[in-house]
Backbone as CSV, one residue per row, in Angstrom:
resi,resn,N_x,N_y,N_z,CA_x,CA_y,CA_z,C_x,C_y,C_z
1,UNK,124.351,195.357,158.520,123.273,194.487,158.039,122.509,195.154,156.907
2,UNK,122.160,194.580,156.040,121.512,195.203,154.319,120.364,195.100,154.758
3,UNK,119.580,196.284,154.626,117.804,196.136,155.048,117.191,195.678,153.698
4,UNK,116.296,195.058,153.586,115.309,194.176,152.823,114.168,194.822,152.898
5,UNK,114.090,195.628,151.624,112.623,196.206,151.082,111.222,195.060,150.742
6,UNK,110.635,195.255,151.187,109.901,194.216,150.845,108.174,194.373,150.012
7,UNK,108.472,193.821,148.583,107.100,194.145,148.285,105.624,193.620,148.941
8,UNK,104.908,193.682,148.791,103.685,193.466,149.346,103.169,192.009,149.061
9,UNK,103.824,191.079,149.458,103.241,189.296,149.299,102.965,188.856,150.900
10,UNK,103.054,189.790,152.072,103.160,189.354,153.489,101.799,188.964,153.565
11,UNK,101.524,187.448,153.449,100.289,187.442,154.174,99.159,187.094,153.207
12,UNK,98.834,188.166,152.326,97.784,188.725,152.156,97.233,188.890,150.790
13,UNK,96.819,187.398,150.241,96.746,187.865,148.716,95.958,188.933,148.071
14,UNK,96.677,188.941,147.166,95.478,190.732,146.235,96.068,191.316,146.269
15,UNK,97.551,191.686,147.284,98.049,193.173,148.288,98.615,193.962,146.727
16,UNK,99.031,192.830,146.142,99.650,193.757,144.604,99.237,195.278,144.339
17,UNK,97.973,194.494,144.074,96.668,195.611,143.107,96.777,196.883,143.983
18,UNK,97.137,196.573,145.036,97.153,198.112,146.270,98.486,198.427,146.331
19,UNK,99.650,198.115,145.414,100.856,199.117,145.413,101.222,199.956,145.434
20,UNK,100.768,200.714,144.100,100.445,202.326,144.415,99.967,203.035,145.669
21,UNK,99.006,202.884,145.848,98.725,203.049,147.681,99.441,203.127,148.417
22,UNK,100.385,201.622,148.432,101.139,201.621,149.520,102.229,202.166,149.411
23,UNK,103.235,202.372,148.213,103.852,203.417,148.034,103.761,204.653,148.338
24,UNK,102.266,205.393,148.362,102.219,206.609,148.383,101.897,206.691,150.063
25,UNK,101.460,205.973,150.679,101.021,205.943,152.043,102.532,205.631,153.055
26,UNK,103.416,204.913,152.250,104.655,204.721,152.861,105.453,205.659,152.495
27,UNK,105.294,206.595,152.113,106.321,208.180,151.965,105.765,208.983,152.631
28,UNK,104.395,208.671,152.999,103.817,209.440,153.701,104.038,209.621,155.375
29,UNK,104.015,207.838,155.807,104.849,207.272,156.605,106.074,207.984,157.076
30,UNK,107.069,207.476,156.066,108.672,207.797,156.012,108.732,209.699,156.642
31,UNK,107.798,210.481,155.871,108.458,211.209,156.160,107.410,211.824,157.457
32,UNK,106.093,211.214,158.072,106.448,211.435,159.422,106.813,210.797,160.555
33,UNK,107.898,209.922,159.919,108.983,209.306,160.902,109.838,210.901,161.191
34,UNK,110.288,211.224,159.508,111.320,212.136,159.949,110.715,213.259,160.935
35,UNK,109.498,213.870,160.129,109.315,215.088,161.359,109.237,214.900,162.480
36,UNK,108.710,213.835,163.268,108.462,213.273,164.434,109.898,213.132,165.307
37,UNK,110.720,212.644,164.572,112.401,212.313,165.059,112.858,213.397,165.223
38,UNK,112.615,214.765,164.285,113.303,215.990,164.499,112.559,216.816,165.953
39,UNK,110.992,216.772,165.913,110.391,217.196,167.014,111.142,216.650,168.464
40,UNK,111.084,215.287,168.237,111.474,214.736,169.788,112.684,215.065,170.058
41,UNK,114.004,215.151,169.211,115.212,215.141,169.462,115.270,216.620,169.943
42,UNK,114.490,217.547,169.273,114.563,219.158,169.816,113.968,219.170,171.321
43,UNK,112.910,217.911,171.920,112.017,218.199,172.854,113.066,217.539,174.219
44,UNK,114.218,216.317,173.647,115.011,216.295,174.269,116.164,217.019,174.984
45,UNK,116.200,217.723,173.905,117.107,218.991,174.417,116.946,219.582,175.685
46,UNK,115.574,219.550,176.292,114.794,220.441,176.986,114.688,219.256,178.507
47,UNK,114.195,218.008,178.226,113.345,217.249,178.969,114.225,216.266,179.521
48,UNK,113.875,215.163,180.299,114.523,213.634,180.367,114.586,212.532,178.898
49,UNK,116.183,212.745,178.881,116.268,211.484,177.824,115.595,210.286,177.800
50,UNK,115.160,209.766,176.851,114.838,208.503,176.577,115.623,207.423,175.981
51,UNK,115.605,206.238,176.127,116.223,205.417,175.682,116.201,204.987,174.010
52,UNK,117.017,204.650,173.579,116.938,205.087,171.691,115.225,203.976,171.457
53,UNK,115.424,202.777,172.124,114.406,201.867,171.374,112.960,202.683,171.874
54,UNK,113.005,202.916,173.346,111.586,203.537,173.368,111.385,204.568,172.301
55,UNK,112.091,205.631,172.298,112.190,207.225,171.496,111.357,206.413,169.906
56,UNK,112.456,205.411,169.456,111.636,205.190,168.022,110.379,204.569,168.324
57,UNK,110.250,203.579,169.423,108.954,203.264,169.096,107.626,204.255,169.318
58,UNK,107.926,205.019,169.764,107.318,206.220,169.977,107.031,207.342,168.425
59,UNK,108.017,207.214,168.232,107.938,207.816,166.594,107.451,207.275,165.513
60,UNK,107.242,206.222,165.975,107.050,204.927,164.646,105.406,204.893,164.699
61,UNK,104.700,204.648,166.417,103.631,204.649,166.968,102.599,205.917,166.108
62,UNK,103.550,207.258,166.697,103.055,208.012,166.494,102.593,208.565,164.373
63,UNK,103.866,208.000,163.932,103.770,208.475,162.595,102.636,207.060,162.219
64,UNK,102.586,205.938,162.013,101.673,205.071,161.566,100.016,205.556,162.367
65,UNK,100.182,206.166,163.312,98.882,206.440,163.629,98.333,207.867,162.842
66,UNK,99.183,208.670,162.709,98.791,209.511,161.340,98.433,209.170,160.457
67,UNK,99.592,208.090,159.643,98.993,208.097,158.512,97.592,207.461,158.403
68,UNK,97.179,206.191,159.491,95.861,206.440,159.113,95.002,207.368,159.501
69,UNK,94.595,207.667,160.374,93.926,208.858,160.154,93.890,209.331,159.106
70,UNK,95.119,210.098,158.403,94.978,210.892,157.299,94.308,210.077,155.821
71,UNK,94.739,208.962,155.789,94.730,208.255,154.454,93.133,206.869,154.404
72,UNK,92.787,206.685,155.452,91.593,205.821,155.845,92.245,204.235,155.669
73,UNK,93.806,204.203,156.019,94.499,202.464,155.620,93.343,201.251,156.447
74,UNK,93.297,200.489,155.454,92.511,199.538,156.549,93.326,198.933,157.069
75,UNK,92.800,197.862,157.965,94.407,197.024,158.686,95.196,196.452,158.033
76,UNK,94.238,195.612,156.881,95.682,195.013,155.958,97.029,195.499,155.290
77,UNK,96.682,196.659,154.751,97.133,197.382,154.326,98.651,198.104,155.313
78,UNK,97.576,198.435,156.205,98.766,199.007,157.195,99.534,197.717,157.522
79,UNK,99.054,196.486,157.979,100.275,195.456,158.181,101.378,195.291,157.634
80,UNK,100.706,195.428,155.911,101.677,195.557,155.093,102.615,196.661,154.854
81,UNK,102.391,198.043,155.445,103.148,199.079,155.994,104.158,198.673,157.085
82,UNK,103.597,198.225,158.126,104.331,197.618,159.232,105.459,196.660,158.713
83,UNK,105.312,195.511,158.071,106.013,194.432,158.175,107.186,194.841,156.785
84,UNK,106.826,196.130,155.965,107.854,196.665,154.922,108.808,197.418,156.244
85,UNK,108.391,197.685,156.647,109.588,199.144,157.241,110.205,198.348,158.334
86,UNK,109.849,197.623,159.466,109.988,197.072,160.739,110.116,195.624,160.980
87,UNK,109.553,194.898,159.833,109.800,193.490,159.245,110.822,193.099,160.462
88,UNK,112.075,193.435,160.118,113.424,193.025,160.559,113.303,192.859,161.797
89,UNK,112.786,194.030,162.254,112.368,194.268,164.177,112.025,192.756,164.808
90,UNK,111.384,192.291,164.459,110.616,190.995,164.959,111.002,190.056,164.676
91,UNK,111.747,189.820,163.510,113.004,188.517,163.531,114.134,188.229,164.768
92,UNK,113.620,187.225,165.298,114.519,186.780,166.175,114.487,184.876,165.959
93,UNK,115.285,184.584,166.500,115.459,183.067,167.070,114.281,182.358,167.382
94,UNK,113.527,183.092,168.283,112.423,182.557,168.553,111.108,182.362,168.172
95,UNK,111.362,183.893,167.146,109.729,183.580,166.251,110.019,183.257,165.081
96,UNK,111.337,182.639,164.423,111.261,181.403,163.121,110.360,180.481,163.790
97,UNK,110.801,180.140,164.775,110.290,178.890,165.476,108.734,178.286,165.381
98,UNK,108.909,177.603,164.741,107.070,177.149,164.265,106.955,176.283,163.053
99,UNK,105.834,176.097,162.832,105.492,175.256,161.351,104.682,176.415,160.349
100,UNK,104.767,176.298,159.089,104.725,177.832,158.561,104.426,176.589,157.011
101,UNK,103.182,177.625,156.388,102.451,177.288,155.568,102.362,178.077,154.204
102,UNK,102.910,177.957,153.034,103.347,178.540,152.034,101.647,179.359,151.698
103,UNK,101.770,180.344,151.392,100.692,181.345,150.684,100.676,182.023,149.337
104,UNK,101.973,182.362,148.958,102.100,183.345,148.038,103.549,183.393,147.441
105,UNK,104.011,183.195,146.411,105.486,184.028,146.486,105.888,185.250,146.625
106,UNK,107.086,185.099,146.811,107.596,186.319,147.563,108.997,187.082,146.947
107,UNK,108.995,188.155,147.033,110.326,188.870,145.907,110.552,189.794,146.877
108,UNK,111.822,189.790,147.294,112.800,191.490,147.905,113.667,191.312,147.114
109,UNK,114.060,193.167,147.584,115.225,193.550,146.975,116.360,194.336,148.208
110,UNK,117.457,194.518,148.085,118.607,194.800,148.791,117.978,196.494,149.307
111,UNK,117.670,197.145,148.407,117.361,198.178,149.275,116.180,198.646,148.782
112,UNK,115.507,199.756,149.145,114.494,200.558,148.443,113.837,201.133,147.233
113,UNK,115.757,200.991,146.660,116.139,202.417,145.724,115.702,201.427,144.074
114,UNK,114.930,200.211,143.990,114.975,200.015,142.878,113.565,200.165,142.892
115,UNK,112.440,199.933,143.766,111.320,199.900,143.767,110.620,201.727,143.543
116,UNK,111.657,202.220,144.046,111.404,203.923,143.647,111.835,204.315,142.317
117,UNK,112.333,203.688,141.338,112.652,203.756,140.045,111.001,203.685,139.458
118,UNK,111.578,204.300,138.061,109.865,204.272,137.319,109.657,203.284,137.118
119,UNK,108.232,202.019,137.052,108.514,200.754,136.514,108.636,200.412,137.955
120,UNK,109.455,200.158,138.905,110.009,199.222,139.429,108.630,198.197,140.321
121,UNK,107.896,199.245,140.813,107.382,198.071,141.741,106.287,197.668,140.125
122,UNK,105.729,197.757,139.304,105.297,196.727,138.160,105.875,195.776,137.834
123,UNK,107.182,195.980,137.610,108.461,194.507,137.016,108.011,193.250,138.444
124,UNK,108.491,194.144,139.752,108.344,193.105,141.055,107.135,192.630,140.979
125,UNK,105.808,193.349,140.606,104.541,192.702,140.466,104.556,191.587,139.112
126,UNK,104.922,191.977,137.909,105.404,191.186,137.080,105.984,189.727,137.404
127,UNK,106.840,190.070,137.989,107.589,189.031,138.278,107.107,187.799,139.827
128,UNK,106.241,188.620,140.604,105.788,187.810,141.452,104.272,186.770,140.583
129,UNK,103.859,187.409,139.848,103.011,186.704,139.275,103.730,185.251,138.235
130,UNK,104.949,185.619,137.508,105.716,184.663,137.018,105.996,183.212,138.086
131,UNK,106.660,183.952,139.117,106.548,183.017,139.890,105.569,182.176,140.712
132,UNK,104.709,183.044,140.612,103.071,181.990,140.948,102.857,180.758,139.824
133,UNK,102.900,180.806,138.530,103.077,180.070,137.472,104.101,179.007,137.345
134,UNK,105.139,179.753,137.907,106.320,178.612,138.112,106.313,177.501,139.032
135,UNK,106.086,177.924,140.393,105.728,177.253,141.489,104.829,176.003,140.579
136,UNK,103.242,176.699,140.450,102.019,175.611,139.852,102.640,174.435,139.262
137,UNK,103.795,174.363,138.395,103.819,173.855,137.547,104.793,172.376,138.695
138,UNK,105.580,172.455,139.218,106.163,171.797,139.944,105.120,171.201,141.633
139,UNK,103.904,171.585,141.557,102.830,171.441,142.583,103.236,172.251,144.144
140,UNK,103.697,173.588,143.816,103.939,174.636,145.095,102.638,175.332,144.678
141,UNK,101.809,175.217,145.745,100.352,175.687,145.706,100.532,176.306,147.218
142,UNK,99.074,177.175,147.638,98.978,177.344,149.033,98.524,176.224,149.450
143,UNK,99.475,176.046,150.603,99.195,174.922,151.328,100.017,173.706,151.293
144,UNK,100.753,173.690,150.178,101.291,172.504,149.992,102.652,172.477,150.602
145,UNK,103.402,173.379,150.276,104.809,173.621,150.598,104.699,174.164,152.533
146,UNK,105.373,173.607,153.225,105.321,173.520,154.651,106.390,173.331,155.411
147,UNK,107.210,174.354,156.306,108.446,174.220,156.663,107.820,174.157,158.607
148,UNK,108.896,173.307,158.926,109.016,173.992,160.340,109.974,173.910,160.992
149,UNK,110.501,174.644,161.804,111.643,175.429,162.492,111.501,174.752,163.741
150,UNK,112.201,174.073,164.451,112.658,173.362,165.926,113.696,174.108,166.871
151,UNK,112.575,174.397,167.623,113.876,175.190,169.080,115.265,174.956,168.938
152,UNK,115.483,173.503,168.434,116.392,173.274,168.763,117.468,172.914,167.432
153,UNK,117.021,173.405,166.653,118.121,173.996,165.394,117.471,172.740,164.123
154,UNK,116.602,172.032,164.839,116.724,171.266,163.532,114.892,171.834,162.730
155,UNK,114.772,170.925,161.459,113.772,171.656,160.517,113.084,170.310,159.462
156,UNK,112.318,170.310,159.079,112.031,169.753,157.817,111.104,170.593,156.844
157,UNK,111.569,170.393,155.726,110.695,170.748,154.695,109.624,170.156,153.984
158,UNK,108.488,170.584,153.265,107.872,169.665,152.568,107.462,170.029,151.503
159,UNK,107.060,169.748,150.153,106.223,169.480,149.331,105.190,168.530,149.026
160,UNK,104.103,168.563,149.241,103.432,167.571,148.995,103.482,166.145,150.181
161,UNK,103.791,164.888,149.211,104.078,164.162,150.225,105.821,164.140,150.061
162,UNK,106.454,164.716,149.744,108.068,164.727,149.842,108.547,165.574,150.670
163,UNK,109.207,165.263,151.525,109.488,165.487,152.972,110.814,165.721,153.157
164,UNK,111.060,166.161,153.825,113.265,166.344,154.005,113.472,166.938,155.085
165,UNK,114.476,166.567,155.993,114.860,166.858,157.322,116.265,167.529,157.062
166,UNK,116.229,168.295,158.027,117.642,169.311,157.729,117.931,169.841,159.302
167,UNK,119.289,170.474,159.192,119.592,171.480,160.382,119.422,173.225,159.951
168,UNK,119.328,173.973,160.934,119.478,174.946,160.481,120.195,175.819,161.762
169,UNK,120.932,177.086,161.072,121.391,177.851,162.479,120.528,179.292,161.611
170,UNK,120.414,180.241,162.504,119.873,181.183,163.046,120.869,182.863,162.826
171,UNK,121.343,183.335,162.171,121.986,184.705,162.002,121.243,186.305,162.717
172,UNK,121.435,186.534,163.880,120.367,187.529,164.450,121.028,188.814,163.124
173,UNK,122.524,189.207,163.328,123.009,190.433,162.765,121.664,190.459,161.708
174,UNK,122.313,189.377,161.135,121.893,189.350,159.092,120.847,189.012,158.828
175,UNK,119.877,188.359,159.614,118.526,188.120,159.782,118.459,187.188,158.288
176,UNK,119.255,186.014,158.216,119.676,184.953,157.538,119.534,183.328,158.304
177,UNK,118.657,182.709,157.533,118.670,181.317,158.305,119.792,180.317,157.075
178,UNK,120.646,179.496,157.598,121.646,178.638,156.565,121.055,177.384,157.078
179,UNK,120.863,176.833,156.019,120.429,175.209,156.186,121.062,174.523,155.591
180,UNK,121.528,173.436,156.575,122.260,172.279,156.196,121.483,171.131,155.923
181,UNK,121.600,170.782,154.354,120.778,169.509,154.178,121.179,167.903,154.441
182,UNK,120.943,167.160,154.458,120.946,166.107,154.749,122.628,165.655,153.988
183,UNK,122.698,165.752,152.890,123.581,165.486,152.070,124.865,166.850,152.341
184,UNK,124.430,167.625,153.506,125.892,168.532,153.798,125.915,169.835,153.117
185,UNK,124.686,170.154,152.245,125.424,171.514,151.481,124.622,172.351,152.130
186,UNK,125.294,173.977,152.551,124.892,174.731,153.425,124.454,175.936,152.435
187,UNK,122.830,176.066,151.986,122.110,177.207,151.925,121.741,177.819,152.595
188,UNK,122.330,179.467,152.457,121.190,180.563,153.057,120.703,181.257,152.529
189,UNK,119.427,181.716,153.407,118.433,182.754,152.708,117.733,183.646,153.840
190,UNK,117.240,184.331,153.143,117.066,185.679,153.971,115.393,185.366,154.674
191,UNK,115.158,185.994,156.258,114.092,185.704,156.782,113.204,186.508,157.005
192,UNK,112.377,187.378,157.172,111.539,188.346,158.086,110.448,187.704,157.980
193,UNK,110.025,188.155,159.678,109.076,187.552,160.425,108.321,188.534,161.220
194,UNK,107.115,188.526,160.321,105.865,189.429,161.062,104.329,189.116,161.894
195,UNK,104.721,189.364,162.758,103.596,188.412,163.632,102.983,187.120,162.893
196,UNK,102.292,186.343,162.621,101.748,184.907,161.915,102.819,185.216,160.732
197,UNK,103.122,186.146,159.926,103.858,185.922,158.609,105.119,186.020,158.510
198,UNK,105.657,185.455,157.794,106.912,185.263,157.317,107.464,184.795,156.178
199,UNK,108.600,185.158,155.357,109.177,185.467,154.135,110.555,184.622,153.885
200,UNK,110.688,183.823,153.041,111.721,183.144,153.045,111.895,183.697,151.557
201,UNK,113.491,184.191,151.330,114.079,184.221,149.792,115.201,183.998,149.954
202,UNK,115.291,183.714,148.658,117.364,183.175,148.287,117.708,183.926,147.178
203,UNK,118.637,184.031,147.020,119.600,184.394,145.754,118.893,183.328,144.707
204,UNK,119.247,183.889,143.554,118.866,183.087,142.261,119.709,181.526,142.251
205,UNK,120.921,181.287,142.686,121.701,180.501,142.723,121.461,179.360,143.700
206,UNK,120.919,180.126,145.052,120.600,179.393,146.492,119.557,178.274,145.931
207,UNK,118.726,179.488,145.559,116.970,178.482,145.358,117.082,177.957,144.940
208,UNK,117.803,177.499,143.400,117.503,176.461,142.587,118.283,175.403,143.646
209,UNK,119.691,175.573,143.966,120.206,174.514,144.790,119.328,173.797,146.023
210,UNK,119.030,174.796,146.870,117.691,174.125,147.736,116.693,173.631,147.234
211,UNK,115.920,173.940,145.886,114.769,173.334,145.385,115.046,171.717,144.953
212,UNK,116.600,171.577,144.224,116.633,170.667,143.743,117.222,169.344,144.867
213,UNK,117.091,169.754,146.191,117.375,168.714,147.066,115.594,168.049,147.246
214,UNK,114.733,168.401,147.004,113.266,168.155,147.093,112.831,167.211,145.781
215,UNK,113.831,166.885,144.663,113.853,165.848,143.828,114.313,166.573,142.101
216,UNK,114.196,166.047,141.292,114.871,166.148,139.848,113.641,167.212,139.425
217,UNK,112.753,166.828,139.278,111.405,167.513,138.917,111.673,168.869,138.853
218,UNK,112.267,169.637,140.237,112.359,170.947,140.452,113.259,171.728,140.122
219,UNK,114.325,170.825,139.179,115.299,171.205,138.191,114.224,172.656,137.021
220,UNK,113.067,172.208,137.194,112.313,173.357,136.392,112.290,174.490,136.677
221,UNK,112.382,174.555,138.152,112.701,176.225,138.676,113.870,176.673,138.641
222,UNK,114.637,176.287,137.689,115.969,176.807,136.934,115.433,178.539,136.548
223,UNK,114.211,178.298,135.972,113.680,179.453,134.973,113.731,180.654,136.434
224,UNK,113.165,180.108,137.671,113.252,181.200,138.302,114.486,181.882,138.861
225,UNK,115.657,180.904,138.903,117.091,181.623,139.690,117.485,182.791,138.395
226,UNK,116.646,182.232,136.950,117.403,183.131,135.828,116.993,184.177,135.972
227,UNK,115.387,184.262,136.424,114.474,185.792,136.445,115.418,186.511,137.855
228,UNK,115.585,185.574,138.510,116.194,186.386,140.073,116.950,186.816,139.849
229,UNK,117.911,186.391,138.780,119.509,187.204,138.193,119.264,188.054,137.466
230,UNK,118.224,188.090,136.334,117.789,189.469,135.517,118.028,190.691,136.440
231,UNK,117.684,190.602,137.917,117.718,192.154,138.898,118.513,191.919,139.507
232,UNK,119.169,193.051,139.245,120.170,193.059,140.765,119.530,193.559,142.005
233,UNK,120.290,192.485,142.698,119.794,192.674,144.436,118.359,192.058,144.573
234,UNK,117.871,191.266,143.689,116.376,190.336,143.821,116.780,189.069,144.373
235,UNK,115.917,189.146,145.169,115.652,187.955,146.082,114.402,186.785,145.795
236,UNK,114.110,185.597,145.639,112.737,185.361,145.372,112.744,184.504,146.312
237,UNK,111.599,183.500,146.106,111.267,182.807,147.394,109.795,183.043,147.909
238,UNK,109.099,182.603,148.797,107.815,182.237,149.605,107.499,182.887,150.966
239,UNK,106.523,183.426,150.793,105.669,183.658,152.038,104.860,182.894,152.484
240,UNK,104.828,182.908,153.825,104.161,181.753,154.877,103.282,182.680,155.662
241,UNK,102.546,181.384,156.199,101.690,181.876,156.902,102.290,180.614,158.772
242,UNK,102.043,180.815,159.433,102.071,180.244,160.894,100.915,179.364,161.026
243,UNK,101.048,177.921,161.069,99.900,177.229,161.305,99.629,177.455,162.973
């Protein structure tokens, strides 16, 4: 399964302006995951094994409670720590499940390694602001755009007052929802789901195809599948909030 770096749109508008931060607070993170993993695995040697999921959550517990301490993260901030590294953790079947309220757009990438380039998380800030502009122009505002997910595989979408009913199935491995629209064509896109928030993106190719089942109009977010292809391994797409 390809882990999904995720810039800072979970939730929480503004989170941009605090990138730097969170970059530097998430290496800070990362690496006392590692010391923590090397401590316990030596303390195992010695003691009663633990089971792998407790052991990390234990490491994970322990290193996020450092870093604040050390760094003064307020909660938002740290959420947005949380839902970059562990995002995936909490995607299941059951917590798509809901009606979910557009907030912000949203940009990942395939792995880490482009956002650690010089530049990189500015371009993703760059580019999430493009797409705030893009959205406006076609009437994707907060609030307007509104999905919800049915126990039982089925979904509708909305814009505005334009509405569309669909199926969808559920990918635990790939943490991928595919939706089948009304008219039969099967898009997928990538999910993570963090307590109330959650992240929907597609390939540059996906989105425009899903946008343009919502009417002709949205033939305009052509401009965005082109920006999504400018990067490799960019994802774009919307963050929600859980009504």
């Amino acid at each position: 399964m390809k882990k999904f770096f995720l810039l800072g749109v979970i939730a929480i508008a503004g989170m941009t302006t605090q990138s730097a931060q969170a970059q530097s607070i998430l290496s800070n993170l990362l690496s006392g995951v590692a010391r923590s993993a090397s401590a316990t695995a030596t303390q195992q040697n010695t003691t009663t094994p633990q089971t792998p999921s407790s052991t990390a959550k234990d490491i994970l517990g322990g290193a996020l409670n450092g870093v604040v301490a050390n760094n003064g993260t307020d909660n938002e901030l740290l959420s947005y720590l949380i839902s970059s590294v562990t995002g995936d953790l909490t995607t299941t079947a059951t917590t798509v499940v809901g009606t979910w309220s557009y907030t912000n757009p949203s940009v990942q990438f395939e792995t880490e390694n482009y956002l650690s380039q010089a530049g990189g998380a500015a371009i993703a800030e760059k580019v999430q602001s493009k797409l705030a502009s893009l959205y406006k122009l076609v009437g994707i505002k907060q609030g307007t755009l509104i999905f919800t997910f049915e126990a039982n595989g089925t979904m509708t979408y909305a814009v505005g007052r334009i509405s569309r009913e669909a199926t969808y199935t559920f990918d635990s491995a790939n943490k991928t929802i595919t939706i089948t629209t009304a008219a039969g064509a099967n898009i997928r896109c990538f999910v993570t789901v963090s307590g109330n928030n959650m992240l929907l993106t597609f390939d540059g190719a996906k989105f425009l195809t899903f946008m343009k089942t919502l009417g002709s109009k949205f033939s305009a977010l052509s401009t965005v599948a082109t920006l999504a292809n400018s990067y490799d391994g960019m994802k774009v797409g919307f963050a929600f909030e859980k009504k």
